[in-house]
N, C-alpha and C positions, 0 to 999 in steps of 0.2 A: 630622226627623233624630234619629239616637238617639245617646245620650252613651254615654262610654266606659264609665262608672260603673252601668250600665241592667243590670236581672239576666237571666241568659239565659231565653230560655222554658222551660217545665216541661217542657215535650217532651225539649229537650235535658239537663237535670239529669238524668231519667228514664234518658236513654241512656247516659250517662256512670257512673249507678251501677250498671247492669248489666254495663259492659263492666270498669267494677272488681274485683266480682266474680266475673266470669268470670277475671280476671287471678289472684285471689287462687287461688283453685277448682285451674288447671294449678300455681301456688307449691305446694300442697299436696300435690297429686297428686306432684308433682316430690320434692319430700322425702320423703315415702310410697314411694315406690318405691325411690330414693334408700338409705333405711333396707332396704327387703327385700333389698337388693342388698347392701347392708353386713353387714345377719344373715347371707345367703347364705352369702356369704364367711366372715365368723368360721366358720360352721358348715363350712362346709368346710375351712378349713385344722384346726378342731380335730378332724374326721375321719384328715384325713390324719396329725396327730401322734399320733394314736389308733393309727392303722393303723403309721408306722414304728414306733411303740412295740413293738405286738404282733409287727412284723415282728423284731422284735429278742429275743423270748423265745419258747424261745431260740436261741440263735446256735449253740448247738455239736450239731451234728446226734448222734442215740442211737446209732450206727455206734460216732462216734466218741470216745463217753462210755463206750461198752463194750468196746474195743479199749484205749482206754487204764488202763479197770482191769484190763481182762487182761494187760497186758504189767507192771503193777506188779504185781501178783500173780507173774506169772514172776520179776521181779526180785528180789523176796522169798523165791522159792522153793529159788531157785536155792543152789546151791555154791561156782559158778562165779562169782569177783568180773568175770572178762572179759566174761559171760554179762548178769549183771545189770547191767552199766555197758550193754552193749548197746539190752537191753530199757529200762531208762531214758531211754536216750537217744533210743530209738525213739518213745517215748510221748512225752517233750517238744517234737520232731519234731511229729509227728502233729498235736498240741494245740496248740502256737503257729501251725501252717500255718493254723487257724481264729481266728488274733488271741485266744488264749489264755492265760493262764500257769497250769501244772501244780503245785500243792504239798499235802506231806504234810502233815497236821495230826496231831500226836504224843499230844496230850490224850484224843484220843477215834481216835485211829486212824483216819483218813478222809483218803481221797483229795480234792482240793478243786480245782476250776478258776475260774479268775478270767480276766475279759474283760483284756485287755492296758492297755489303759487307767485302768484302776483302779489299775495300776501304777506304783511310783517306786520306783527302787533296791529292789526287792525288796518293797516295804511296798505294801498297803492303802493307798489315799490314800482317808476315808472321804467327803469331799467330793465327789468326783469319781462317788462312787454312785447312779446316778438310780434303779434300782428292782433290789432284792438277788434279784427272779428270775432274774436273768441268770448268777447263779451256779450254780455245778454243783458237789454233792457226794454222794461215794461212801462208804458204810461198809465199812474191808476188814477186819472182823471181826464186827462184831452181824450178827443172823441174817438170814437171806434174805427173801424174798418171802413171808408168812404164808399170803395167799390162795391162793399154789398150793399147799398143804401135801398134799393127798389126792394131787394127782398126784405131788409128790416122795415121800412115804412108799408109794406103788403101787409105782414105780422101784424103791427102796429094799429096800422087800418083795423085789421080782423078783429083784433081786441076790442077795439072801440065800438066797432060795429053790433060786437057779441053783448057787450053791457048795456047797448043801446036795446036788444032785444030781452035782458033779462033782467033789468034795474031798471028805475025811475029816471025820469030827464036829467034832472039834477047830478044823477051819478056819470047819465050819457054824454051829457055837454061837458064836464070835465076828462070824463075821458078821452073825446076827439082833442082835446085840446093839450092833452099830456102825453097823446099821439105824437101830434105834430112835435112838441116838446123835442120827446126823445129822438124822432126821429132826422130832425134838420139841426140839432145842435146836437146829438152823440153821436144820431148815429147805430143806436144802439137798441134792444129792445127792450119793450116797456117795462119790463118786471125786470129787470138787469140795470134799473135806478139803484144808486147809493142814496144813503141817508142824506148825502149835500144835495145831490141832483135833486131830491125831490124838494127840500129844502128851498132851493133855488127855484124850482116850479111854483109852489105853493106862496113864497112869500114875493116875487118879484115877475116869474113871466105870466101867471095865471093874471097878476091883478093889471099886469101892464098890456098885455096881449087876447085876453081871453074874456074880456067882455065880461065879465061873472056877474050871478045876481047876487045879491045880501046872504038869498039862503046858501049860495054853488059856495063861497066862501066859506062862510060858518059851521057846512059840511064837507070843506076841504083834504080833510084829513083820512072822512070817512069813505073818501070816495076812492083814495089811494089805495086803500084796502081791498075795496070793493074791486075795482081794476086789476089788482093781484091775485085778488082770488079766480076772477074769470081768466085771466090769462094761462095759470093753471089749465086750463080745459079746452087749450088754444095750441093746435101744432104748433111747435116755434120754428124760425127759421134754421137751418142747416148750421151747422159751427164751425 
């Protein structure tokens, strides 16, 4: 007879610590995989906050980043207080329809859009900022696009050269010279002058740069016109 206290045979010890073992072996496996599934996951939601990130900048389509400096531009242009209330109000329209807010910046002259959310009673809330790509700003006075400069001054060129063939000297010599103008200080093209640019042509680079006679002066103004009108009739360059 055998006692309770009697130790098992070695056969069975033997089977017992294989089957432990093997008990441990799927424990491990189970956490192991467990963990892959876990990285998985981190890895993927930090994709996807990757992806709304980038899906987020940015938010205001180039349509209508460029529609609304053109209508401030108009606004600015204009004479008309009716006119520019219009155009304002058209481009704030426009901009908030995108969870937007539209404002001037006075320091440096620039158009500036702000997601809506960044918003309180008018102000920046700087907290509220998760990444300043999301902001949009315009320059509406430093100069244009430098890289296009050959194809603006080609434009530019054609202008001048076209008034040289359908106007009098007087209107021709100011317009190569309002060529150069626009071209080596904006940047930009000829008929795409603001009322300062020209402003600034007529009263300081004409008379310091451009050699004028008594009459290129005194029909300064008229010539400006004349220059706009031919341009009109002038492929422009690409946008």
């Amino acid at each position: 007879m055998t006692g309770t206290d009697d130790e098992p045979p070695e056969w069975a010890r033997e089977r017992a610590r294989e089957l432990m073992a093997a008990d441990a072996d799927d424990t491990d496996a189970a956490a192991e995989a467990g963990d892959d599934d876990g990285d998985q996951e981190t890895a993927a939601n930090a994709d996807d906050e990757r992806d709304a990130t980038e899906d987020r900048v940015p938010d205001l389509p180039a349509d209508v980043v460029d529609e609304a400096e053109r209508l401030t531009r108009l606004a600015r242009e204009t004479d008309d207080d009716a006119a520019a209330e219009f155009y304002r109000d058209r481009r704030d329209e426009l901009v908030t329809d995108h969870d937007y807010v539209p404002r001037l910046r006075g320091d440096d002259d620039t158009l500036v859009m702000y997601p809506d959310e960044w918003m309180a009673d008018g102000t920046v809330q700087l907290d509220r900022i998760e990444t300043t790509e999301r902001a949009v700003e315009v320059s509406l006075s430093g100069p244009g696009d430098a890289d296009r400069f050959q194809e603006i001054a080609a434009y530019n060129d054609a202008v001048a050269t076209a008034v040289a063939e359908r106007e009098s000297n007087v209107h021709a010599d100011t317009a190569r010279t309002f060529a150069a103008f626009m071209s080596n200080h904006y940047v930009r093209p000829i008929d795409d002058a603001t009322p300062d640019m020209r402003a600034e042509f007529r009263e300081e680079y004409l008379v310091r740069n451009g050699w004028p006679s008594e009459e290129q002066l005194a029909v300064a103004d008229e010539s400006l016109s004349v220059i706009e009108a031919v341009a009109a009739d002038v492929d422009g360059p690409d946008a």
